[in-house]
Structures are given as structure tokens and as C-alpha cells.
C-alpha positions as CSV (number, residue, x, y, z in Angstrom):
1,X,-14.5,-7.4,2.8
2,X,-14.9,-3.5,3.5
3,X,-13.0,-2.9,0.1
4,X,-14.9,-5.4,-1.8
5,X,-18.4,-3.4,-0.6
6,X,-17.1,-0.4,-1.6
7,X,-15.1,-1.0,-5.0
8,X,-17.4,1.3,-6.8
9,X,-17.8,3.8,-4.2
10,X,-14.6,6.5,-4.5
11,X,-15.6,8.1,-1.3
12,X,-15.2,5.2,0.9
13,X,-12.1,3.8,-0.4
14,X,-8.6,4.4,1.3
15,X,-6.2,6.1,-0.3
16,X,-3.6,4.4,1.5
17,X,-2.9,1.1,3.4
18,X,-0.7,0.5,5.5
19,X,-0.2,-3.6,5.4
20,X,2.1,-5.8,7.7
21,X,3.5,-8.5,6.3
22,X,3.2,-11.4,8.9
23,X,-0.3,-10.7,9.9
24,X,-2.3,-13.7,11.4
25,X,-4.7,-15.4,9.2
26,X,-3.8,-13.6,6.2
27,X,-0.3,-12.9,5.1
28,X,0.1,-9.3,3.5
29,X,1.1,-11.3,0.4
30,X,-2.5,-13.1,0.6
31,X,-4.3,-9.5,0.7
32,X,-2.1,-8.5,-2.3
33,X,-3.4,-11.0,-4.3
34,X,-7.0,-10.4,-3.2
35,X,-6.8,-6.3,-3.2
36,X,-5.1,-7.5,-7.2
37,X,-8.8,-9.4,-8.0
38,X,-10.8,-6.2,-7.2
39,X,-12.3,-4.0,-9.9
40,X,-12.2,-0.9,-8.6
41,X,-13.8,2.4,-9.8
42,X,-11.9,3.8,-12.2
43,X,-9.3,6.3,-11.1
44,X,-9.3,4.3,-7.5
45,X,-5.3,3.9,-6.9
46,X,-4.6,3.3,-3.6
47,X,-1.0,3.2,-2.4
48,X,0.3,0.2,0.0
49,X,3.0,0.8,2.2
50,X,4.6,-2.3,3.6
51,X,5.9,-3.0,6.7
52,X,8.2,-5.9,7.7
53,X,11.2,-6.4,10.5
54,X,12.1,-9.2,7.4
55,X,15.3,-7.7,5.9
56,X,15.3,-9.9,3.0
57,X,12.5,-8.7,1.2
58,X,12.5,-9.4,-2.4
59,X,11.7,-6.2,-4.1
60,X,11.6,-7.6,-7.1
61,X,7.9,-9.1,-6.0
62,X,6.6,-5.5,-5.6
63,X,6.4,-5.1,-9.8
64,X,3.6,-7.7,-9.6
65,X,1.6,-5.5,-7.2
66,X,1.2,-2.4,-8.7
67,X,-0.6,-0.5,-6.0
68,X,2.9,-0.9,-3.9
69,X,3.9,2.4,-3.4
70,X,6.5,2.6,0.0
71,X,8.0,-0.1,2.5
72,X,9.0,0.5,6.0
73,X,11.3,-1.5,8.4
74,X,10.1,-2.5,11.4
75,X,10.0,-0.9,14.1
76,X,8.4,2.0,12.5
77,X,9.9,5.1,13.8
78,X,6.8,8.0,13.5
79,X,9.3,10.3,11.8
80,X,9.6,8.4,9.2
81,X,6.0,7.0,8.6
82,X,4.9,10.7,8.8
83,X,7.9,11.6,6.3
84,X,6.6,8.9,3.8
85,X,2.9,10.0,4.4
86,X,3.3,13.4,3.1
87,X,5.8,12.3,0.4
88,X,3.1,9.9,-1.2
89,X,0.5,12.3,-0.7
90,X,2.4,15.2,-2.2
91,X,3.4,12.8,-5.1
92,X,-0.4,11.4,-5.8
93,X,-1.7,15.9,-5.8
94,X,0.6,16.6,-7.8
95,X,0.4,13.8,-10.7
96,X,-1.6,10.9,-9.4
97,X,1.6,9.1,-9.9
98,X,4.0,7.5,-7.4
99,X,7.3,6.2,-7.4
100,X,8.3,3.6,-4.6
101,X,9.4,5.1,-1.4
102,X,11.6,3.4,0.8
103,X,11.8,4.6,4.9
């Protein structure tokens, strides 16, 4: 995969993926699991923001993916996607750290 090519390569590397859910082929929990297998370059954090029409989402699953950062409801309203864009980039300049954000 395109991540898996680039691991060591900072440049190249997202600093934020946006990942449905119910995707065909690959479940967004599947590509958890795999993104969780990659070694990265160190310092590489990306943030994942999910997005789901499910309203029974079991947060409690987001503390085994640690590069979960934000979760959006389906269907995305560009306000908000743009509001929790700037709010995870704001958060990652100013400490590299990021709390979940929830649109």
C-alpha cells in the first residue's frame, strides 16, 4: 500500500485520513488494524477522522487505535469537516498532541 512504500519517508506521509467506515473490500476497522502493523518514521502521527451514518459506534474501540483523532456523522456537513480540520491542525502546531474531536 501507498503508506506501507512510504513509512520511512515523512514527506509523503498524510497527516490526516479521512476513513469511512463501511468501505467495500476493506472495512475502516480492517485499515485500522493494518495502518496499527506499520512502523512508521519516528515522529510520523497521523490523525484518522472517522466517518459513519452508524449511530452506535462504540467509542470505547477508538483507545485501541491510537492514531484516532475525530469522528464525523454522516452526512458530513463541510462546516463542520472544515471546523474539525483546523481544530486538529491547530492542536497537532501547537503540541503535536490531540485530543478526540467529535463533529
Amino acid at each position: 500500500s501507498f503508506l506501507e512504500i512510504n513509512a520511512n519517508n515523512f514527506l509523503e506521509l498524510p497527516w490526516l485520513i479521512l476513513l469511512d467506515i463501511t468501505m467495500p473490500g476493506m472495512s475502516g476497522w480492517q485499515f485500522l488494524k493494518e495502518l496499527n502493523k506499520i512502523k512508521f518514521v519516528n515522529g510520523y502521527k497521523p490523525a484518522v477522522c472517522i466517518i459513519s451514518a452508524s449511530e452506535t459506534i462504540d467509542f470505547q474501540i477508538f483507545k485501541n487505535y491510537p492514531f484516532i483523532k475525530g469522528y464525523l456523522m454522516k452526512p458530513v456537513i463541510p462546516g463542520k469537516l472544515v471546523a474539525m480540520v483546523d481544530q486538529l491542525k491547530v492542536s497537532i502546531e501547537a503540541n503535536n498532541s490531540v485530543g478526540s474531536i467529535i463533529c
